[in-house]
mmCIF file as Biopython writes it, N, C-alpha, C and O atoms, coordinates in Angstrom:
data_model
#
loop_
_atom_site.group_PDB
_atom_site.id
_atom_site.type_symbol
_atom_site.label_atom_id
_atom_site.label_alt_id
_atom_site.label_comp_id
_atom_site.label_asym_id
_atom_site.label_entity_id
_atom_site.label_seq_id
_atom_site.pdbx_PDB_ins_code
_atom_site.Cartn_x
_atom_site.Cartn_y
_atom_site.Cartn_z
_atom_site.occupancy
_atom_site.B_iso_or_equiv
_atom_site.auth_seq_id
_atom_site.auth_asym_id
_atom_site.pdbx_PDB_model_num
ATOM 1   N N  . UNK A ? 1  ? 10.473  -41.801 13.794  1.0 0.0 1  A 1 
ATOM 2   C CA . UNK A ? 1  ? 10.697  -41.045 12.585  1.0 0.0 1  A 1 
ATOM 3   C C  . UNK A ? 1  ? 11.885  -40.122 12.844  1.0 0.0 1  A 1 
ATOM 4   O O  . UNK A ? 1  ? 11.931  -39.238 13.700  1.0 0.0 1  A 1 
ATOM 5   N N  . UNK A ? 2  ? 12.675  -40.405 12.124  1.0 0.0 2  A 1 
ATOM 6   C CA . UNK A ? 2  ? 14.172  -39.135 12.030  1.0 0.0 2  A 1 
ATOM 7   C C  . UNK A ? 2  ? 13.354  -37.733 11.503  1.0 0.0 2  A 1 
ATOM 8   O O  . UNK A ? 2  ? 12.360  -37.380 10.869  1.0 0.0 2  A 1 
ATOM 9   N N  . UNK A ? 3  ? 14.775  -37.095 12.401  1.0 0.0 3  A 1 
ATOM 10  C CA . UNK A ? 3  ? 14.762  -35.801 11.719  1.0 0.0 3  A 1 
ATOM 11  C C  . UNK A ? 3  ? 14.093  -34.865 10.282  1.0 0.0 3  A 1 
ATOM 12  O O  . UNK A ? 3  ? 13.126  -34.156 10.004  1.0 0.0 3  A 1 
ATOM 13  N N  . UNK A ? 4  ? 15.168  -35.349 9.734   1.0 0.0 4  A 1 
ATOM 14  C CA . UNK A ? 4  ? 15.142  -34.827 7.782   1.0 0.0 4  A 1 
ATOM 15  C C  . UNK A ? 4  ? 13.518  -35.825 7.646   1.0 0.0 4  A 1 
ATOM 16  O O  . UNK A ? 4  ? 12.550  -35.065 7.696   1.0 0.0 4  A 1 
ATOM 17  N N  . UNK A ? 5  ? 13.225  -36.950 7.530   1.0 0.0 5  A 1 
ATOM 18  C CA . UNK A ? 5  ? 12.013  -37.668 7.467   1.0 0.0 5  A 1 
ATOM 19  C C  . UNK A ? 5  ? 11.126  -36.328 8.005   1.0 0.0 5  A 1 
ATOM 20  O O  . UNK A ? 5  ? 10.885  -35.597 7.045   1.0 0.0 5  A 1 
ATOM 21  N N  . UNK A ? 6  ? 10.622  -35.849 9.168   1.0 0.0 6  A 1 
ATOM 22  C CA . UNK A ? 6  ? 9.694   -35.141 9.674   1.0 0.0 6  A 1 
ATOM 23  C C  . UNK A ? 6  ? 9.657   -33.722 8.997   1.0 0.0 6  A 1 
ATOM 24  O O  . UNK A ? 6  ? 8.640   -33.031 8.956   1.0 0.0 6  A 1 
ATOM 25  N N  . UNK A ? 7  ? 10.832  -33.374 8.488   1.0 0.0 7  A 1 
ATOM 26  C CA . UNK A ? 7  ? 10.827  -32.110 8.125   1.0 0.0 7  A 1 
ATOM 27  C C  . UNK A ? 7  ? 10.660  -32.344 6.812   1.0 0.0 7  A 1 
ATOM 28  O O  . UNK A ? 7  ? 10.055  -31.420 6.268   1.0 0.0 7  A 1 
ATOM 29  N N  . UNK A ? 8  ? 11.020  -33.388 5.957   1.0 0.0 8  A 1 
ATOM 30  C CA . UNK A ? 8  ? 10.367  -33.147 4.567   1.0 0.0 8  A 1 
ATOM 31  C C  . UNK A ? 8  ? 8.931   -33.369 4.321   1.0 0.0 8  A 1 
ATOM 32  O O  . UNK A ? 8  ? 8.354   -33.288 3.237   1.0 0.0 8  A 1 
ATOM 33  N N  . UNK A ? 9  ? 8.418   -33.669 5.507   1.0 0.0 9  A 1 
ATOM 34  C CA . UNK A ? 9  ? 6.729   -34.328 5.729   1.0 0.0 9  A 1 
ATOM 35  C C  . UNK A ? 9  ? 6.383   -32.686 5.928   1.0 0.0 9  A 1 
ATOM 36  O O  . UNK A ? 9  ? 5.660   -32.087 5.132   1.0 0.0 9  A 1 
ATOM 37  N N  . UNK A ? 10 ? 6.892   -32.159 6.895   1.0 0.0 10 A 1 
ATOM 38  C CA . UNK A ? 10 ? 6.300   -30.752 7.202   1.0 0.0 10 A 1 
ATOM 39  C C  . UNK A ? 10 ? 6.518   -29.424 5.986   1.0 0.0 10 A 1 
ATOM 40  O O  . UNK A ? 10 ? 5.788   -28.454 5.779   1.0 0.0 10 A 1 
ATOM 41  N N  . UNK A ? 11 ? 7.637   -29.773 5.405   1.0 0.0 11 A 1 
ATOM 42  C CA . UNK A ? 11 ? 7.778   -29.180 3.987   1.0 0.0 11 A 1 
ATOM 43  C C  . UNK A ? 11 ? 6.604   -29.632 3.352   1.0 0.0 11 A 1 
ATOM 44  O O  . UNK A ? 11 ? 5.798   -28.800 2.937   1.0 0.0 11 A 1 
ATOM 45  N N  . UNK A ? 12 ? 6.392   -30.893 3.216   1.0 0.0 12 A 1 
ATOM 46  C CA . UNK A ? 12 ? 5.406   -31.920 1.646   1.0 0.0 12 A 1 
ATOM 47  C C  . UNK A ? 12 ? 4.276   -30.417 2.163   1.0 0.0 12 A 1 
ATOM 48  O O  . UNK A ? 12 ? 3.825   -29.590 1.370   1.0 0.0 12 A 1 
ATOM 49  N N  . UNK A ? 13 ? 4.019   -30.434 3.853   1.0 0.0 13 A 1 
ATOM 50  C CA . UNK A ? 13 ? 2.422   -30.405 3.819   1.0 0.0 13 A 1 
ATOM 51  C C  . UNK A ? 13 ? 1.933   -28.661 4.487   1.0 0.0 13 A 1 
ATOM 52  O O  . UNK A ? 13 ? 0.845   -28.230 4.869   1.0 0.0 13 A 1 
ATOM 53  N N  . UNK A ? 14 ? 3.705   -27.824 4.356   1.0 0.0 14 A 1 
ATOM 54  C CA . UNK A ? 14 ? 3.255   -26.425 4.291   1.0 0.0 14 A 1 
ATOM 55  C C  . UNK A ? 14 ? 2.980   -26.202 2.382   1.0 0.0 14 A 1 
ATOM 56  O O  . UNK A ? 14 ? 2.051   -25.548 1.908   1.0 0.0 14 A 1 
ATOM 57  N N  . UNK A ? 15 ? 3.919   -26.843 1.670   1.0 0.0 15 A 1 
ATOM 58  C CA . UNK A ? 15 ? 3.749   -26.890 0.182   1.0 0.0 15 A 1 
ATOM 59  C C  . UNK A ? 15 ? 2.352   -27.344 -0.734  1.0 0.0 15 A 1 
ATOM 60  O O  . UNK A ? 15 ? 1.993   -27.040 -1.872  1.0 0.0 15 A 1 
ATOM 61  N N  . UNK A ? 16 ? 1.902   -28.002 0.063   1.0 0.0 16 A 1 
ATOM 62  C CA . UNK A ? 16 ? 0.393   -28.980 0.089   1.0 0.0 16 A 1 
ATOM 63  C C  . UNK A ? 16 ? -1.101  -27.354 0.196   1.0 0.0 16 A 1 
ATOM 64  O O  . UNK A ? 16 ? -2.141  -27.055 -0.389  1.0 0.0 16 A 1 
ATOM 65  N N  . UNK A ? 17 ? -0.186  -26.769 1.383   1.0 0.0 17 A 1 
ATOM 66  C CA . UNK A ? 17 ? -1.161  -26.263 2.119   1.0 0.0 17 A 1 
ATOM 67  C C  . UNK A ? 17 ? -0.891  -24.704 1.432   1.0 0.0 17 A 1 
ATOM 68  O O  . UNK A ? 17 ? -1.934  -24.056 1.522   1.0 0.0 17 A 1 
ATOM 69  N N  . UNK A ? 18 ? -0.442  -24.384 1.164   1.0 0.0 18 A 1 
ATOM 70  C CA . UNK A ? 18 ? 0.196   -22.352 0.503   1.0 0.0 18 A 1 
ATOM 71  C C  . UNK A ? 18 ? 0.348   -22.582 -0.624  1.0 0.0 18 A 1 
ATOM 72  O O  . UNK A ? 18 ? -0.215  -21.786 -1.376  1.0 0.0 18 A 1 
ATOM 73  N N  . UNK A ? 19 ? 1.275   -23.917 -1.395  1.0 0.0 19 A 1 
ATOM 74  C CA . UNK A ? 19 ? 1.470   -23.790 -2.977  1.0 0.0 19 A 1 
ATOM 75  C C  . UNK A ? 19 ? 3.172   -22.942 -2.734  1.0 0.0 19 A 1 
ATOM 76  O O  . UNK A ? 19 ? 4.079   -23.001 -1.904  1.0 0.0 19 A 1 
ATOM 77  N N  . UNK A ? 20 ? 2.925   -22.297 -3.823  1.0 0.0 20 A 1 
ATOM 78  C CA . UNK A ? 20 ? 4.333   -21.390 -3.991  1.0 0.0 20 A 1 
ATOM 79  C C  . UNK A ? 20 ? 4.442   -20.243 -4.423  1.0 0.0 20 A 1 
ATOM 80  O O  . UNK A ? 20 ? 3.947   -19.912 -5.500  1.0 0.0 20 A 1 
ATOM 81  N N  . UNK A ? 21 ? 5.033   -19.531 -3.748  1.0 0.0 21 A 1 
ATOM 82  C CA . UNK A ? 21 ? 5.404   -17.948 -4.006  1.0 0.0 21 A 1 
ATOM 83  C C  . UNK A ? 21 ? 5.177   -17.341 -5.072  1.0 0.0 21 A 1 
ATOM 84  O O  . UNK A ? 21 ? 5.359   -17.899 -6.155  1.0 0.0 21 A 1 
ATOM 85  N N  . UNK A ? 22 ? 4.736   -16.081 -4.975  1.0 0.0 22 A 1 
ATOM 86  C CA . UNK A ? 22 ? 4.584   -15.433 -6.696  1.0 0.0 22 A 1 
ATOM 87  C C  . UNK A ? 22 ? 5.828   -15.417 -6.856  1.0 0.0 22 A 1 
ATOM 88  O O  . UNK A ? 22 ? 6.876   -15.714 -6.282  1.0 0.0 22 A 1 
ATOM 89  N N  . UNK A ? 23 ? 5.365   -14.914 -7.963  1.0 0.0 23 A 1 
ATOM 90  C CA . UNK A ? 23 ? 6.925   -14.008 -8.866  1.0 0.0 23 A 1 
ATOM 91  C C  . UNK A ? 23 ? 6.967   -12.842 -8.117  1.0 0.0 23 A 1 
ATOM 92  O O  . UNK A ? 23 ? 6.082   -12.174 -7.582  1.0 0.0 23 A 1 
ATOM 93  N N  . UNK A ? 24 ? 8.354   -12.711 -8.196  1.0 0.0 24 A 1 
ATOM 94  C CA . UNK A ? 24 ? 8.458   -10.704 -8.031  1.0 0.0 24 A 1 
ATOM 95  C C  . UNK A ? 24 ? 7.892   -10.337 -9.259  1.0 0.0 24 A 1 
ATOM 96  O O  . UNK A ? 24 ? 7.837   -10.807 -10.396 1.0 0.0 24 A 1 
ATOM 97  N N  . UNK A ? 25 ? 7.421   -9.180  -8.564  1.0 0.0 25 A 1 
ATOM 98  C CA . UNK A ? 25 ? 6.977   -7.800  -9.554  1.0 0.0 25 A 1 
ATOM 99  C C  . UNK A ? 25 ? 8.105   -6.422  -9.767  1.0 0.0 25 A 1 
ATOM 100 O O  . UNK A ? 25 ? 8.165   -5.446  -9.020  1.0 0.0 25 A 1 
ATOM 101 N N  . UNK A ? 26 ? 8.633   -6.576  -10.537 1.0 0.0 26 A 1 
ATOM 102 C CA . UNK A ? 26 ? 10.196  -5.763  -11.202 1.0 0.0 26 A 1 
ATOM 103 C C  . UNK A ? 26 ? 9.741   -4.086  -10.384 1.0 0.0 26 A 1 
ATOM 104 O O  . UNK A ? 26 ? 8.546   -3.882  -10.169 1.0 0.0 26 A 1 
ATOM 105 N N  . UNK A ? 27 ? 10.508  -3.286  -10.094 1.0 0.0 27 A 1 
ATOM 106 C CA . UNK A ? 27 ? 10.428  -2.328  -9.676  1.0 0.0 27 A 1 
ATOM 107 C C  . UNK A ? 27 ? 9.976   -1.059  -10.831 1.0 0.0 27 A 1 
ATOM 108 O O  . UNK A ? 27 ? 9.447   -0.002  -10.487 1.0 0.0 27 A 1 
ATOM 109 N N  . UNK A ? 28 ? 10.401  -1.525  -12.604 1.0 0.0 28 A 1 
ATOM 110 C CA . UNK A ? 28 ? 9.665   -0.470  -13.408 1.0 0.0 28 A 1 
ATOM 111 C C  . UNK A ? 28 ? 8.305   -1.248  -13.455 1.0 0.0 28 A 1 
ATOM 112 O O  . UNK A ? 28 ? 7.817   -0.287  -14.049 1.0 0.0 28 A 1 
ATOM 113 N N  . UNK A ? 29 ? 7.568   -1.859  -13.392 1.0 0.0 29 A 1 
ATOM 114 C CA . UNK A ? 29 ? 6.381   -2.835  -13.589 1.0 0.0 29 A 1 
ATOM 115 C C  . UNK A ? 29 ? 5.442   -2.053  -12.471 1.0 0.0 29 A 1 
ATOM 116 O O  . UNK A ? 29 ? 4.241   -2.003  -12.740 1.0 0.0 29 A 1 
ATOM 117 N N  . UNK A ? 30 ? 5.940   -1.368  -11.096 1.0 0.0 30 A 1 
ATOM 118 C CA . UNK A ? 30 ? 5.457   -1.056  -10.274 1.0 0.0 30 A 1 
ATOM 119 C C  . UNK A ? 30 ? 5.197   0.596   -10.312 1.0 0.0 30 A 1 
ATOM 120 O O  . UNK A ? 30 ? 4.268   0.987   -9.604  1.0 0.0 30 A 1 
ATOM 121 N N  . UNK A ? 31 ? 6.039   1.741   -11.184 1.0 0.0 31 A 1 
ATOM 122 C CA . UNK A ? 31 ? 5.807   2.882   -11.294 1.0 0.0 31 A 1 
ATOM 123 C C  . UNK A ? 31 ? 5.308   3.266   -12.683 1.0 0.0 31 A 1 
ATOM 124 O O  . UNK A ? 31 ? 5.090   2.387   -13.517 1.0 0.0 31 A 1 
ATOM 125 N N  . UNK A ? 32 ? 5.183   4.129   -12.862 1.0 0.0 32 A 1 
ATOM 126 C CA . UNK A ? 32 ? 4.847   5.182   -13.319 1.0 0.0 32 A 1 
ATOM 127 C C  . UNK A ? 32 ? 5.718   6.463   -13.760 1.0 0.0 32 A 1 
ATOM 128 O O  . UNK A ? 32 ? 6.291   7.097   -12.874 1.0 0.0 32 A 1 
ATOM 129 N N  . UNK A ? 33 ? 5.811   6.782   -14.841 1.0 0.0 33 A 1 
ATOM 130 C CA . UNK A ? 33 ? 6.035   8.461   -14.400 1.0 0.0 33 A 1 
ATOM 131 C C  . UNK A ? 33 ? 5.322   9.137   -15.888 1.0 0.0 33 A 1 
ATOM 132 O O  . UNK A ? 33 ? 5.490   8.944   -17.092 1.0 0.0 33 A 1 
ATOM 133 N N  . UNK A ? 34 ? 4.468   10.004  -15.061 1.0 0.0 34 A 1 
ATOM 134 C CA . UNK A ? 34 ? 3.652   10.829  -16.018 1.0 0.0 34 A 1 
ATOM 135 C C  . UNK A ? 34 ? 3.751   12.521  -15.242 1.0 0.0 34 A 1 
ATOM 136 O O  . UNK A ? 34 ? 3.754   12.803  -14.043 1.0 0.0 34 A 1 
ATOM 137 N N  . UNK A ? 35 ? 3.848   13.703  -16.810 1.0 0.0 35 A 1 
ATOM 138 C CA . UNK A ? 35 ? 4.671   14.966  -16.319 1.0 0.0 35 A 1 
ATOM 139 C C  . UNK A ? 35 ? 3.235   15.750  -15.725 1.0 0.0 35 A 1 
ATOM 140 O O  . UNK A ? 35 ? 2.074   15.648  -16.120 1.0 0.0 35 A 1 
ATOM 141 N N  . UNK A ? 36 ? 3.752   16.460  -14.757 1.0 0.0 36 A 1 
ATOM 142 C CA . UNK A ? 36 ? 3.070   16.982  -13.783 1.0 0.0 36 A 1 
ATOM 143 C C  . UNK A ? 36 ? 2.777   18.517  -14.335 1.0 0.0 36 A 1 
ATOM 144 O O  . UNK A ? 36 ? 3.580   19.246  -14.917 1.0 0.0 36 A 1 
ATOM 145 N N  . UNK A ? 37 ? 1.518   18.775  -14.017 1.0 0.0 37 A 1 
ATOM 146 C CA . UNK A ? 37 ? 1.054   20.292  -14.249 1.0 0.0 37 A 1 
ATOM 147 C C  . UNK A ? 37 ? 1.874   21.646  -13.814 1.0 0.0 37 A 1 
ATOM 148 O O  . UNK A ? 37 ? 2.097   22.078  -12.683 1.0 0.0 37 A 1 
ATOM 149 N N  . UNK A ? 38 ? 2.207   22.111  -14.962 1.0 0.0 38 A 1 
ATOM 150 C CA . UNK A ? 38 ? 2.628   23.413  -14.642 1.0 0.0 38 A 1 
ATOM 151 C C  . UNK A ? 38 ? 1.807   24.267  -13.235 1.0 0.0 38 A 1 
ATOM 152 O O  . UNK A ? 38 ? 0.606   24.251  -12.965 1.0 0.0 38 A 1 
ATOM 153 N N  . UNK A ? 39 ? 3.089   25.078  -12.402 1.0 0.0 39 A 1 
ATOM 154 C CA . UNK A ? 39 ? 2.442   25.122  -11.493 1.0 0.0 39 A 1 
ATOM 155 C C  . UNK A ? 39 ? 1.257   26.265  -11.187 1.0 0.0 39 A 1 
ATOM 156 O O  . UNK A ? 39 ? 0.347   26.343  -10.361 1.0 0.0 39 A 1 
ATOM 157 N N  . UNK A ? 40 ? 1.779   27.185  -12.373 1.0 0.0 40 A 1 
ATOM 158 C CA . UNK A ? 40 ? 0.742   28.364  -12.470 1.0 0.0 40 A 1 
ATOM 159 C C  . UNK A ? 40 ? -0.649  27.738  -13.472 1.0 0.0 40 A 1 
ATOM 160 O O  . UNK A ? 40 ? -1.333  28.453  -14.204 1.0 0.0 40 A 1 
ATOM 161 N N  . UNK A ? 41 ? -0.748  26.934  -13.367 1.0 0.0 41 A 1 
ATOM 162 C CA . UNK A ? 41 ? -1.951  26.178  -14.498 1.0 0.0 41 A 1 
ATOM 163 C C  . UNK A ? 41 ? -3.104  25.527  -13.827 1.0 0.0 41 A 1 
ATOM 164 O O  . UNK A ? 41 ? -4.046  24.889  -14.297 1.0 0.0 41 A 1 
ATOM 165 N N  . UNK A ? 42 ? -2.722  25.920  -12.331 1.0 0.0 42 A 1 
ATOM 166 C CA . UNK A ? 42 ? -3.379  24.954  -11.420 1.0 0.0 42 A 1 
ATOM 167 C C  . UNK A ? 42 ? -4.944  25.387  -11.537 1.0 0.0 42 A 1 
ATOM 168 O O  . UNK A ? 42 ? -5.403  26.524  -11.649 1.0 0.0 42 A 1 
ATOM 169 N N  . UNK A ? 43 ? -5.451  24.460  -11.492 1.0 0.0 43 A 1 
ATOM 170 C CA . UNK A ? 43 ? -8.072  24.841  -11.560 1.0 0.0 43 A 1 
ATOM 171 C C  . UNK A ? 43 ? -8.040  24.633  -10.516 1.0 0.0 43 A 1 
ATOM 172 O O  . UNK A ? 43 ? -8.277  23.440  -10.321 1.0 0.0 43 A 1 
ATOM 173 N N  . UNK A ? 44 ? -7.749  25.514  -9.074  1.0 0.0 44 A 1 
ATOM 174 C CA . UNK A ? 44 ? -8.507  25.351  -8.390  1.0 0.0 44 A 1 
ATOM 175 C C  . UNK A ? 44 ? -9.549  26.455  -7.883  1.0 0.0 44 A 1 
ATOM 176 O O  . UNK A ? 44 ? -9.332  27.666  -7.914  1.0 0.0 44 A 1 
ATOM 177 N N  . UNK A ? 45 ? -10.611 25.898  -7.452  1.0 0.0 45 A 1 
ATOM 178 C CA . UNK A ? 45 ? -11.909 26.605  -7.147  1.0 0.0 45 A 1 
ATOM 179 C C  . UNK A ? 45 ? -11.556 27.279  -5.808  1.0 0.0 45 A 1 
ATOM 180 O O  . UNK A ? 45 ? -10.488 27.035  -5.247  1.0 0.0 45 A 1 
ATOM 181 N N  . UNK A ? 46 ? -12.725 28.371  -5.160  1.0 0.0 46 A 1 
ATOM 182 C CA . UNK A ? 46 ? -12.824 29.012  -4.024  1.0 0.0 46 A 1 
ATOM 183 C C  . UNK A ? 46 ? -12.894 27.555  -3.050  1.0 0.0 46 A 1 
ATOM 184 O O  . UNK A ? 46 ? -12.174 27.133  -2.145  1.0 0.0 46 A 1 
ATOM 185 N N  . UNK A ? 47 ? -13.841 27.156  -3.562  1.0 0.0 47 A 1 
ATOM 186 C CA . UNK A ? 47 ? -14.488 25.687  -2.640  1.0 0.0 47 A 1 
ATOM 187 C C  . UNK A ? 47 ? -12.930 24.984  -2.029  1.0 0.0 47 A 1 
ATOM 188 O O  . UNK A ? 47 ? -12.591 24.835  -0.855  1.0 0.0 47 A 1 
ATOM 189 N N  . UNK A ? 48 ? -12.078 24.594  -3.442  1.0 0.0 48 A 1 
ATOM 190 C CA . UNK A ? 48 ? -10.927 23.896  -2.953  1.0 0.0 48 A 1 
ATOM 191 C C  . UNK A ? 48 ? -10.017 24.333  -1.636  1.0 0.0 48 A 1 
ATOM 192 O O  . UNK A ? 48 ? -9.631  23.715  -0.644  1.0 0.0 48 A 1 
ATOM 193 N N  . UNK A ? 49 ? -9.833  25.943  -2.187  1.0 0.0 49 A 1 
ATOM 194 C CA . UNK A ? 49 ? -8.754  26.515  -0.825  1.0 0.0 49 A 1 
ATOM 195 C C  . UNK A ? 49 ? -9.738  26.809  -0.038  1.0 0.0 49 A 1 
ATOM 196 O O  . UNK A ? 49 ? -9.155  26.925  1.040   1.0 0.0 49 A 1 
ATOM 197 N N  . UNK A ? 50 ? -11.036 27.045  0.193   1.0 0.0 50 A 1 
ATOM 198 C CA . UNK A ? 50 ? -11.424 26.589  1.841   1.0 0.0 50 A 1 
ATOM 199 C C  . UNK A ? 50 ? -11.229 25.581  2.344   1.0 0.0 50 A 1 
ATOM 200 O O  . UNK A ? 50 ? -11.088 25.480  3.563   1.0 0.0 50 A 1 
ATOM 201 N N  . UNK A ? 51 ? -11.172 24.585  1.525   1.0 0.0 51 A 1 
ATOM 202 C CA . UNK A ? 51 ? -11.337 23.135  2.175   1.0 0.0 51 A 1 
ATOM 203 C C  . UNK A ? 51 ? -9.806  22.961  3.044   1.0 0.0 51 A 1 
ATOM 204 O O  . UNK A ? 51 ? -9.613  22.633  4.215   1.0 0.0 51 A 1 
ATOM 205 N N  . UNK A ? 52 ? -9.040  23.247  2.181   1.0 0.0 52 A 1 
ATOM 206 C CA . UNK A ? 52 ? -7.384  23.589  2.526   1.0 0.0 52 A 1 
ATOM 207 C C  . UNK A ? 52 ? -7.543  24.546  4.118   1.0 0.0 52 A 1 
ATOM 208 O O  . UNK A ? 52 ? -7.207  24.008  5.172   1.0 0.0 52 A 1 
ATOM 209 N N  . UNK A ? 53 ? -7.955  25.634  4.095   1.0 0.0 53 A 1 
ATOM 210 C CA . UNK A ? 53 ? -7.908  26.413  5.097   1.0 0.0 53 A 1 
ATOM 211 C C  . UNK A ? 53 ? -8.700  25.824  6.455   1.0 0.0 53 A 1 
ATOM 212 O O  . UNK A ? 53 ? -8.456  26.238  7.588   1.0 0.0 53 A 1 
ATOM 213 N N  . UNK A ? 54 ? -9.794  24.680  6.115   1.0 0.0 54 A 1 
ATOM 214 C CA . UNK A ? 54 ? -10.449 24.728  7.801   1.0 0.0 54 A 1 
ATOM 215 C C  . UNK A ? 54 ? -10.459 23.487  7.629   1.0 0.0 54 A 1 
ATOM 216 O O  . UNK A ? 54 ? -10.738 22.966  6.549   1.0 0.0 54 A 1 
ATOM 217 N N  . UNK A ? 55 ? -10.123 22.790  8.786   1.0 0.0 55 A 1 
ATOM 218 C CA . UNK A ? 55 ? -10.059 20.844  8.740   1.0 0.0 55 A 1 
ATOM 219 C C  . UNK A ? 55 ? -10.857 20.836  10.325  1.0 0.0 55 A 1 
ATOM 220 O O  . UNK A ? 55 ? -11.269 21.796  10.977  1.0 0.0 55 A 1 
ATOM 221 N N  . UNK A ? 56 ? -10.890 19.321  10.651  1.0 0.0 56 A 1 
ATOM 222 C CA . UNK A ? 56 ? -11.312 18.908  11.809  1.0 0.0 56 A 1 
ATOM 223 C C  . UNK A ? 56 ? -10.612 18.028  12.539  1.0 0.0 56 A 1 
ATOM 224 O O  . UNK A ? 56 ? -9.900  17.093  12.174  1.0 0.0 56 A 1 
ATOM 225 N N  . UNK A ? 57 ? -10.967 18.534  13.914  1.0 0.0 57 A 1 
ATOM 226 C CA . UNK A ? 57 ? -10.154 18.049  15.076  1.0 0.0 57 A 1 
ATOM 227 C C  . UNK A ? 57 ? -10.722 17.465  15.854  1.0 0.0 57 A 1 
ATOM 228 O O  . UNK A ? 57 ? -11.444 18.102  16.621  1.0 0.0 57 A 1 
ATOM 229 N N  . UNK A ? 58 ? -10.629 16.016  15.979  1.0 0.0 58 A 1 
ATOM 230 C CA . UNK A ? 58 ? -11.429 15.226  16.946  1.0 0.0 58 A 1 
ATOM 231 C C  . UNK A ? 58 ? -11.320 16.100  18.805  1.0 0.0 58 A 1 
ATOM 232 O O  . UNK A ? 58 ? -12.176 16.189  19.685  1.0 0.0 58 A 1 
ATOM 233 N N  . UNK A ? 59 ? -9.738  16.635  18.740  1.0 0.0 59 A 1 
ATOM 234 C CA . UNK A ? 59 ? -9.538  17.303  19.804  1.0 0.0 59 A 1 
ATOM 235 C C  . UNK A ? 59 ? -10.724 18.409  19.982  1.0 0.0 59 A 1 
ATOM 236 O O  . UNK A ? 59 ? -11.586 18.201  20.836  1.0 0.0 59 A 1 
ATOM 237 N N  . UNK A ? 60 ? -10.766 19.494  19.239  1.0 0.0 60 A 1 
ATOM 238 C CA . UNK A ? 60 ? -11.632 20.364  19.358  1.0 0.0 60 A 1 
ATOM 239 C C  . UNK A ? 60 ? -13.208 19.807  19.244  1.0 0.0 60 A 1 
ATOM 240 O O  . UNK A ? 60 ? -14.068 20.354  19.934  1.0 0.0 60 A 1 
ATOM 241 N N  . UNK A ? 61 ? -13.465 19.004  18.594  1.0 0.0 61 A 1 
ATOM 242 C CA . UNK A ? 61 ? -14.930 19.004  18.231  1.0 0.0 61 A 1 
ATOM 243 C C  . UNK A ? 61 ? -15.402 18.316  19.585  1.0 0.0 61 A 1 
ATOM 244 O O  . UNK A ? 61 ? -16.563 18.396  19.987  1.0 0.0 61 A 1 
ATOM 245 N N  . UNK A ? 62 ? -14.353 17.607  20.273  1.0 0.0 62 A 1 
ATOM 246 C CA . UNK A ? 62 ? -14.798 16.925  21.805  1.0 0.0 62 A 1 
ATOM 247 C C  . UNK A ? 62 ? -15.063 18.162  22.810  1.0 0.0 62 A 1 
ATOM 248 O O  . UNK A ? 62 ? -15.883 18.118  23.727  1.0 0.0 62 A 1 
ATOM 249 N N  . UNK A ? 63 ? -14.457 18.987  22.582  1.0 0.0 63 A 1 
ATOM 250 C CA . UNK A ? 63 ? -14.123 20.442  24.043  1.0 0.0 63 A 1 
ATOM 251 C C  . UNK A ? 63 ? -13.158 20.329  24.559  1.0 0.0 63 A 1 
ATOM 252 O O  . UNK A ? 63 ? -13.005 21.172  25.442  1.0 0.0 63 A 1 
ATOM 253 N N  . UNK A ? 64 ? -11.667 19.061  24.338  1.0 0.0 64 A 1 
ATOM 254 C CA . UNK A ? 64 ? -10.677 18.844  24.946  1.0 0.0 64 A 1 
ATOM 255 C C  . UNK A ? 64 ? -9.859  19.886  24.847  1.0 0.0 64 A 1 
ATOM 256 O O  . UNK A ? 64 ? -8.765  19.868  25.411  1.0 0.0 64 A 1 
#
């Protein structure tokens, strides 16, 4: 079997085997833009800025 022969067999049977590529998806199709909250308008609770103020550290919670 030649060359081009083996490789259009291995084409037939990656094409056989995957099918074919999507479409692209357009770059406006992919965002968004919706207007963002004024910044003095913000709800946040006591609860929220603690949560902000104390996190966890696998370092610390080991004794490392």
């Amino acid at each position: 079997m030649n060359q081009e022969a083996m490789m259009d067999t291995a084409a037939a049977a990656r094409h056989a085997r995957f099918g074919k590529l999507p479409e692209p998806i357009r770059y406006e199709d992919m965002t968004e833009v919706v207007p963002s909250a004024p910044s003095g308008a913000a709800n946040t609770s006591p609860e929220d800025v603690a949560a902000y103020r104390t996190f966890s550290c696998l370092a610390l919670d080991l004794g490392l």
